[in-house]
C-alpha positions as CSV (number, residue, x, y, z in Angstrom):
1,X,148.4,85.1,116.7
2,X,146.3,87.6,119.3
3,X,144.2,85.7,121.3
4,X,140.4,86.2,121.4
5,X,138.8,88.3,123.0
6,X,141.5,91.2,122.3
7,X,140.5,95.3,122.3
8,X,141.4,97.6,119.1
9,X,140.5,101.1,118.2
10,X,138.2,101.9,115.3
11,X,136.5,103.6,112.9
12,X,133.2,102.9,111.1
13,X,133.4,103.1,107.2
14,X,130.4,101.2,105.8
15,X,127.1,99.6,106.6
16,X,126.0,95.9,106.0
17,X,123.2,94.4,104.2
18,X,122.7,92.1,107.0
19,X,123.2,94.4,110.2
20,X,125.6,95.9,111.5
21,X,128.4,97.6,110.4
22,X,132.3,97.8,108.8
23,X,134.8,98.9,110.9
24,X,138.2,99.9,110.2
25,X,140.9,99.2,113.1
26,X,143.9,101.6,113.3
27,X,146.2,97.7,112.9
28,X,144.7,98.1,109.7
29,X,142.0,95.3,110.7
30,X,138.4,95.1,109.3
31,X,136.3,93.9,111.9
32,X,132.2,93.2,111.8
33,X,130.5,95.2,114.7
34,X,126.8,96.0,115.5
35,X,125.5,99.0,116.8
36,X,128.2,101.3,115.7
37,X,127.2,104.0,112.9
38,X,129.1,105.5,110.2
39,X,132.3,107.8,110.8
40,X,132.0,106.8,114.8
41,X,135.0,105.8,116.3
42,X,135.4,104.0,119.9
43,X,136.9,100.8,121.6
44,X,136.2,97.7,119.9
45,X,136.6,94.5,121.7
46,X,136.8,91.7,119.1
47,X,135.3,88.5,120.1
48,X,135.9,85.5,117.5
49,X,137.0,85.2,114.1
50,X,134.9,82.8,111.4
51,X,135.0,82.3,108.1
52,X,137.9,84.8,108.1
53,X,135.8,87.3,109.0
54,X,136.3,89.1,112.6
55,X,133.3,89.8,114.6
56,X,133.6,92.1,118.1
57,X,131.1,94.8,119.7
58,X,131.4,97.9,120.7
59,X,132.8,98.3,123.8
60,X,132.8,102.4,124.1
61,X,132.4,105.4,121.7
62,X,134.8,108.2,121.6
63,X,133.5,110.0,118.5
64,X,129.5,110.2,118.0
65,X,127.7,110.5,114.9
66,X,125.2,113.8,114.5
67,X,122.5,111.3,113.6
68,X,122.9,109.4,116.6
69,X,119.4,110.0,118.8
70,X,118.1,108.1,122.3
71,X,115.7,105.2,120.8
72,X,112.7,104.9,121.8
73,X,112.8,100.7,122.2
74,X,114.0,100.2,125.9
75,X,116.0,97.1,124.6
76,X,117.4,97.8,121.0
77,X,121.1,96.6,121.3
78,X,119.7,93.3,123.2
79,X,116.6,92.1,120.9
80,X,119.0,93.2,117.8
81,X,115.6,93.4,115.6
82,X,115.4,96.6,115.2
83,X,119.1,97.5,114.2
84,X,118.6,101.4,113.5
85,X,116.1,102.8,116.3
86,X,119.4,105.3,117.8
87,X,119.3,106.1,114.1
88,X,117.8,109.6,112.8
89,X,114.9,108.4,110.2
90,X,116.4,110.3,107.5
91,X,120.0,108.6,107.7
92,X,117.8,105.4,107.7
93,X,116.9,106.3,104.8
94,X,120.1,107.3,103.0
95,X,121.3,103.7,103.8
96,X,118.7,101.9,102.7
97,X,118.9,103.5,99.3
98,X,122.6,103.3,99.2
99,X,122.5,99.3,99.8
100,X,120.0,98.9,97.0
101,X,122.3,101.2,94.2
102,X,125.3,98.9,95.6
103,X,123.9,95.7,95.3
104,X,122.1,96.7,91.8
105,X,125.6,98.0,90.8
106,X,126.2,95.8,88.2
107,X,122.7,95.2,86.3
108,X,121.6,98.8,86.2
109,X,122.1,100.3,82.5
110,X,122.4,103.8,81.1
111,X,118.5,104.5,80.9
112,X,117.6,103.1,84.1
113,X,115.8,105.4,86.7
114,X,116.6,104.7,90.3
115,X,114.3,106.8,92.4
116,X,114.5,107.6,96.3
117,X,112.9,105.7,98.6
118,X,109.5,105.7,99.8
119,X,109.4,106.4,103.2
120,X,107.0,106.1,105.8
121,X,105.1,109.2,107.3
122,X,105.2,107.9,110.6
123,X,107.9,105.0,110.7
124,X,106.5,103.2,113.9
125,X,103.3,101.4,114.9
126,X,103.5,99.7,111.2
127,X,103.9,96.1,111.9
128,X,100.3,93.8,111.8
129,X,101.8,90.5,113.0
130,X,103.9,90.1,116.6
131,X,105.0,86.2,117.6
132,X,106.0,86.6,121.3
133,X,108.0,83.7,123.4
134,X,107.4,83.2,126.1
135,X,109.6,82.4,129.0
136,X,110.1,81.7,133.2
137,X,112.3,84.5,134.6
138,X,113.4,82.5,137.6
139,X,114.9,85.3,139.2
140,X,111.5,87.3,139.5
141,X,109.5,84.2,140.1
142,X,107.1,85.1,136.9
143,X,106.1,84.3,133.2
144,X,107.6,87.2,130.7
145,X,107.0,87.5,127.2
146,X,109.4,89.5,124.3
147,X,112.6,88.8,122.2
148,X,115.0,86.7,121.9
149,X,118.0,87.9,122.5
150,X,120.0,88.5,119.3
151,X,121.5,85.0,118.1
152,X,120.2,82.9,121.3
153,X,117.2,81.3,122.6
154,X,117.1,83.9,125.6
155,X,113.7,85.9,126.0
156,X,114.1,89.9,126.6
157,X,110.9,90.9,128.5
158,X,109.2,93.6,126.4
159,X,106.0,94.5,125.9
160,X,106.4,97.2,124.5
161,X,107.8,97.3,121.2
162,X,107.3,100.5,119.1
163,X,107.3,99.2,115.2
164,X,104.4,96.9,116.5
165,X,100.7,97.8,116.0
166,X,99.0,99.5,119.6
167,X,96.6,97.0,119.6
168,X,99.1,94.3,119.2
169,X,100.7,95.4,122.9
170,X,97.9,95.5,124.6
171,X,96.5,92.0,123.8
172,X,100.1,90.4,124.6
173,X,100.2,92.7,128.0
174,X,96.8,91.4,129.1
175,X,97.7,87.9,127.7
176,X,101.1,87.8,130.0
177,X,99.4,89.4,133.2
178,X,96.8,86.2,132.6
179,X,99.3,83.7,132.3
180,X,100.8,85.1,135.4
181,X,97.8,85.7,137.3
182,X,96.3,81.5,136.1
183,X,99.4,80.1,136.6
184,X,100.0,78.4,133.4
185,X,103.4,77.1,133.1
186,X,105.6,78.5,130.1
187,X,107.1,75.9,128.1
188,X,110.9,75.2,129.0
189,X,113.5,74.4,125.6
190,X,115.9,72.8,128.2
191,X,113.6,70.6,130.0
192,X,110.7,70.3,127.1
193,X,108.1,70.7,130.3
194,X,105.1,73.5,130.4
195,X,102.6,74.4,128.4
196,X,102.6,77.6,126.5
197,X,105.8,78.4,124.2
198,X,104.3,81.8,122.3
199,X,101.6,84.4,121.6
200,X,101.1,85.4,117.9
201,X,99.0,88.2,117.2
202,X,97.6,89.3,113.9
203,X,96.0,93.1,113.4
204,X,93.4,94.5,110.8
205,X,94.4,98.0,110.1
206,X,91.3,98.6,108.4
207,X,89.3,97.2,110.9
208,X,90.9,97.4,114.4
209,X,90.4,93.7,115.0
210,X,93.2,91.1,116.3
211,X,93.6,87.6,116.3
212,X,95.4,85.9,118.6
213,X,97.2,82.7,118.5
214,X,97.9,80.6,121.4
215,X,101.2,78.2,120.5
216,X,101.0,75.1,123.1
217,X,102.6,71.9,123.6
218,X,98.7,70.2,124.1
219,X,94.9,71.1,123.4
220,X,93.7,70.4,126.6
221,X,95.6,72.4,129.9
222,X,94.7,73.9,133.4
223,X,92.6,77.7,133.2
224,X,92.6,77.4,129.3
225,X,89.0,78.5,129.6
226,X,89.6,81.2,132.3
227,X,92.4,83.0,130.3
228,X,89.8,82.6,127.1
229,X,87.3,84.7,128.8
230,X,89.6,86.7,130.7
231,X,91.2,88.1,127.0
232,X,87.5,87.8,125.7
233,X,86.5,90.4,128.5
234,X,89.8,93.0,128.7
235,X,90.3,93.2,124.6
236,X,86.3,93.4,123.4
237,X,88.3,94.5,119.6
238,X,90.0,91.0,120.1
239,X,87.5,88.6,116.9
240,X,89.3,85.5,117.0
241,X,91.5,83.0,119.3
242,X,93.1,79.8,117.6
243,X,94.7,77.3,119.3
244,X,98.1,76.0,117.8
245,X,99.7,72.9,119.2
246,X,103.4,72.1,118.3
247,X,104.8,69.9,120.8
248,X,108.3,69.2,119.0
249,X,111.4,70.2,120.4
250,X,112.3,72.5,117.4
251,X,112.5,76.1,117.0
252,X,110.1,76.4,114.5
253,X,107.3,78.6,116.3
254,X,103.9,76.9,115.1
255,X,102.9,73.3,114.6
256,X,100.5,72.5,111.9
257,X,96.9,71.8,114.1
258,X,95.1,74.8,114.2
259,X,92.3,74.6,116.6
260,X,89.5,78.0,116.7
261,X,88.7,78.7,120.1
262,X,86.3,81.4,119.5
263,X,85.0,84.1,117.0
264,X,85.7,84.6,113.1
265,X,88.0,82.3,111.3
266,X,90.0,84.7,109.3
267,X,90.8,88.3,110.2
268,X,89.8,90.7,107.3
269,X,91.8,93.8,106.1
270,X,91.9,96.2,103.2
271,X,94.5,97.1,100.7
272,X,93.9,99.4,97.8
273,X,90.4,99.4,98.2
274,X,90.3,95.2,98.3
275,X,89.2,93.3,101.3
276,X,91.3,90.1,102.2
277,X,91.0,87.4,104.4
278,X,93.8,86.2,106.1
279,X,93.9,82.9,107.8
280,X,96.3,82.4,111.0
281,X,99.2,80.8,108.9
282,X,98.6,82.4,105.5
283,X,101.8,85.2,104.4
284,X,100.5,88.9,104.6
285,X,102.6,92.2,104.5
286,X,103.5,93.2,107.8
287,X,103.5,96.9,107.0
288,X,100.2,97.5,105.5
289,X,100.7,101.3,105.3
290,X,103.7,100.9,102.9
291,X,102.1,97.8,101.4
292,X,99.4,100.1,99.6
293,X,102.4,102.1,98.1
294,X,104.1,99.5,96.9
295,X,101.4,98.1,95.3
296,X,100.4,101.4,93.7
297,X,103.5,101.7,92.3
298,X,104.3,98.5,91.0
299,X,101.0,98.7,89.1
300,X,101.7,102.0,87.9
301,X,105.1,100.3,86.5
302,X,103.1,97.3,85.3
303,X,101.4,99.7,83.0
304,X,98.1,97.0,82.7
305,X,95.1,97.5,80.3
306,X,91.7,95.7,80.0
307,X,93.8,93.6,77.2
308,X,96.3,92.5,79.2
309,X,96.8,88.6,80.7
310,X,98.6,88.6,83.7
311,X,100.6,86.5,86.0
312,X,101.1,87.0,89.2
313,X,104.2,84.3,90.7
314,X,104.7,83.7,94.6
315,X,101.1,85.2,94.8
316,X,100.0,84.4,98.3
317,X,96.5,85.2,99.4
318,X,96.5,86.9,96.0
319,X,97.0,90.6,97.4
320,X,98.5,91.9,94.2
321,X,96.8,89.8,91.7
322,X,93.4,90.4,92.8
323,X,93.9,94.3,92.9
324,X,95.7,93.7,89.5
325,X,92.5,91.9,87.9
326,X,90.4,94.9,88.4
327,X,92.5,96.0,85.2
328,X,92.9,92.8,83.1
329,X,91.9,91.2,81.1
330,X,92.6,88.2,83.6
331,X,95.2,87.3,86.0
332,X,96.6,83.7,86.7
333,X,98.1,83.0,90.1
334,X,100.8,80.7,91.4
335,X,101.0,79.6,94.9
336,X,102.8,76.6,96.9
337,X,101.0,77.3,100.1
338,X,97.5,75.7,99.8
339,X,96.1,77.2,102.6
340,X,97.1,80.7,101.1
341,X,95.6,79.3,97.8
342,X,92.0,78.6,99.5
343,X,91.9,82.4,101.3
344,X,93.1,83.9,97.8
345,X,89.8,81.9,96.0
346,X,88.2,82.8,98.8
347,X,88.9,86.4,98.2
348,X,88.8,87.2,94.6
349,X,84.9,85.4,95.3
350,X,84.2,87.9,98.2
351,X,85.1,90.8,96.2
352,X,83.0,90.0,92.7
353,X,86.6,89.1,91.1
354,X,85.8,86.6,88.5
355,X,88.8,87.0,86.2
356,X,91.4,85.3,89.0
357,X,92.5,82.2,88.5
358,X,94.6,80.5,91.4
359,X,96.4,77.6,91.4
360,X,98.4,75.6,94.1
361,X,101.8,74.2,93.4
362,X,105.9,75.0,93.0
363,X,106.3,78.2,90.7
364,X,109.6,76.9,89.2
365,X,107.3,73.8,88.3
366,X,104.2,75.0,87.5
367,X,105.2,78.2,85.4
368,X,106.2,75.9,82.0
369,X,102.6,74.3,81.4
370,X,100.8,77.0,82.7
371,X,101.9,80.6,80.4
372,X,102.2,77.1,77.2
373,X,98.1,77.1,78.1
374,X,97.6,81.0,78.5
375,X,100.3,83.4,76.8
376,X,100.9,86.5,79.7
377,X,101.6,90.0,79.1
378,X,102.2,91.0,82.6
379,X,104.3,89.1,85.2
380,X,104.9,90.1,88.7
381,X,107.0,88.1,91.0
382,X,107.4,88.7,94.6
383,X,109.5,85.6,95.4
384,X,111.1,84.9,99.5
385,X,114.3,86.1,100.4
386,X,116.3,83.4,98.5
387,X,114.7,85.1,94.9
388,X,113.8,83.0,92.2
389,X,115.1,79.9,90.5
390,X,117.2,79.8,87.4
391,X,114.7,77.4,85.9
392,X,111.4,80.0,86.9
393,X,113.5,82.7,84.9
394,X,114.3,81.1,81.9
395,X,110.9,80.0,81.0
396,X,110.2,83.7,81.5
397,X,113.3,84.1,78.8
398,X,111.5,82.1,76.5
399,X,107.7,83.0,77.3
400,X,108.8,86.6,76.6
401,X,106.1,88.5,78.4
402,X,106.4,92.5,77.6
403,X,107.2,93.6,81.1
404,X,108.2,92.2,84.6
405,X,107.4,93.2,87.7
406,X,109.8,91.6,90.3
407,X,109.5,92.4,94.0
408,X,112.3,92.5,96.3
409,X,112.7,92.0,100.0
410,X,116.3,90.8,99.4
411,X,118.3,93.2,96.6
412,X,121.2,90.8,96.6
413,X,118.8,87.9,95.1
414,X,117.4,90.1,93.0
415,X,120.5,91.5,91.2
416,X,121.6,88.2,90.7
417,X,118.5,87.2,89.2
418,X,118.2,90.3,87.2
419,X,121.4,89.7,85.9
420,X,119.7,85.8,83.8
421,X,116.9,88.3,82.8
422,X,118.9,90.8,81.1
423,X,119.3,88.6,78.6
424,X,115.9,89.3,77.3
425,X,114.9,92.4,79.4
426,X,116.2,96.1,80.0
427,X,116.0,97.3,83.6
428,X,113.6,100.5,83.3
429,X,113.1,101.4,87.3
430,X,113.9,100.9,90.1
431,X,111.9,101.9,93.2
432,X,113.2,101.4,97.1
433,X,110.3,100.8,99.7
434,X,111.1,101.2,103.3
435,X,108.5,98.2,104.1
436,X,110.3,97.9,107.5
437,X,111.4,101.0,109.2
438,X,114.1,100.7,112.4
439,X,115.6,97.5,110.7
440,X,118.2,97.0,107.9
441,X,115.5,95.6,105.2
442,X,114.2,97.3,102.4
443,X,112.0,96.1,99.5
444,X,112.5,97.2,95.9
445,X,110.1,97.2,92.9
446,X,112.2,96.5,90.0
447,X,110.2,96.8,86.4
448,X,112.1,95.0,83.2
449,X,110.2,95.5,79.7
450,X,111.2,93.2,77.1
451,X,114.0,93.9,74.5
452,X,113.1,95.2,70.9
């Protein structure tokens, strides 16, 4: 038995869902490496085995791929975020439609249409929301704020990140040279002393507002008030500050007090010609841009008229099901988050929407007693990575609405939970979304119409 760590020579056959990629060693080895694209071949050193999978990096490259370019992020290989920034956009693009035909391999049918991707015009500057640790580099005596390093608790200083919204960076640059310039101590995981663990900013697109988000250990600390008016006074397009204290020794980033410091209480942004409010905890699309075309098209697939009841599952704020009611008849709304619930009320009021019905509470629980009360047409489901439940999907089965609508962020869940609703439902289209250019994840709209 070779023992670890132990160099081979490779070749790169496949890409992974997850990251990284499949690599063929010449003892006939398959071995899991990052940062290595297809048909490259270099010096492997592999590093641990688990799960009877091998893991190893690439040590150096002998044969480069013509799609290969020089990223533009100064520390891609080390934050590990972005896993395809030395990656031409258009091979980018290849892969993320070839990992949604593989994983939908067994559930698409004859009449199925499975189009290209959408891409993104300009596949940087996209992402609205940034959460930034924030760490002591003891070495240059100073507060830095970025990444963790892939699969550890180390920050990566960066301020700098190009998938992140301009006016993102330059609130968290003026934030750190504060903190540095104040003196206000970062919090430490080791010791669980200091003050500030992370900066999360939020950006309107529509509006060119941020809001900022202070995470602390405590409400009260030295120069709070300084580094208020300092940001107050450097970023005039900065609306709101909260204050979030979590003072647990957990790597959850926010606690659940939320405390306004200044300015409006919920940034406001536009999709489809609908404004939203979005409070500081409340799920929104990070990629607004590519938000709007999803949504478009998974309308266009819903196929809605002014007859039509809808449901709209894992709703959120109620993005899609308040641009949805401008067709229906009327839309009910299901949503576990309560605070999400309140801003989606909030919401369909603001924009004269009086045919949206929210309601707060487990989707998988909620779905049976709601569509026995009012009988849907329309569903659209835009469940978390983990998909659906089997319960959730076979009251669908039995509720028989005439089309679904499920989005995707995961295309593994949803083949598997396309696979229960086939029992009822044809798969019709299929429609890739690059929601998150630079990275391995891609969203799918997948539209099912009931069987005659």
């Amino acid at each position: 038995m070779k023992k670890f760590p132990y160099l081979g020579y490779g070749v790169c056959k496949d890409y992974l869902p997850t990251g990284g990629s499949v690599v063929s060693l010449d003892t006939g080895e398959i071995v899991f490496v990052p940062s290595i694209f297809l048909a490259e071949e270099g010096d492997i050193e592999i590093i641990y085995k688990r799960n009877g999978v091998l893991r190893g990096k690439l040590k150096r490259l002998s044969k480069i791929s013509p799609e290969r370019i020089i990223p533009k992020c100064p520390v891609p290989s080390a934050c590990g975020g972005c896993s395809y920034q030395a990656l031409t956009y258009q091979a980018q693009k290849k892969i993320k439609e070839h990992f949604v035909e593989v994983a939908l391999k067994d559930v698409l049918e004859k009449n199925t249409t499975v189009h290209p991707l959408l891409a993104m015009e300009h596949p940087y500057d996209y992402r609205n929301k940034a959460s930034m640790p924030i760490s002591w580099d003891h070495f240059h005596k100073k507060a830095i704020g970025g990444f963790y390093r892939k699969g550890t608790h180390e920050v990566i200083e960066c301020l700098s990140c190009n998938i992140e919204d301009p006016l993102i960076r330059e609130v968290l640059k003026e934030a750190i040279r504060l903190v540095n310039e104040l003196k206000i101590p970062p919090y430490d995981e080791k010791t669980g002393k200091g003050i500030l663990r992370h900066f999360v900013a939020r950006s309107s697109f529509a509006f060119r507002k941020v809001m900022l988000i202070l995470v602390t250990t405590k409400v009260s600390f030295p120069h709070k008030q300084e580094l208020i008016e300092g940001l107050k006074k450097s970023c005039p397009f900065l609306c709101s500050m909260y204050l979030n204290v979590n003072d647990k020794n957990t790597n959850v980033i926010m606690g659940e007090k939320f405390l306004l410091l200044f300015g409006e209480k919920n940034l406001k942004d536009t999709l489809c010609g609908v404004t939203f409010s979005i409070s500081p905890n409340s799920f929104y699309q990070t990629n607004p841009v590519m938000t709007e075309k999803l949504y478009e098209h998974a309308l266009q697939s819903a196929g809605i008229t002014e007859n039509d009841t809808v449901l709209d599952a894992y709703s959120g704020i109620g993005t899609i099901g308040i641009i949805a009611a401008k067709k229906a008849k009327e839309v009910y709304a299901i949503e576990e988050v309560e605070e999400a619930v309140k801003d989606a009320e909030k919401n369909a009021k603001e924009n004269g929407i009086t045919n949206y019905f929210p309601c707060c509470g487990d989707c998988t629980k909620v779905i049976p007693s709601l569509i026995k009360k009012h009988p849907i047409d329309i569903l659209f489901m835009d469940p978390p990575r983990k998909g659906s439940t089997p319960e959730f999907l076979n009251t669908v089965l039995h509720s028989m609405p005439k089309k679904v609508v499920y989005i995707s962020c995961n295309p593994i869940t949803l083949a598997r939970d396309i696979m229960v609703l086939k029992k009822g439902y044809e798969l019709t289209d299929v429609i890739p979304v690059d929601l998150f250019p630079m990275t391995t994840h891609v969203e799918t709209i997948a539209t099912l119409s009931l069987k005659k």
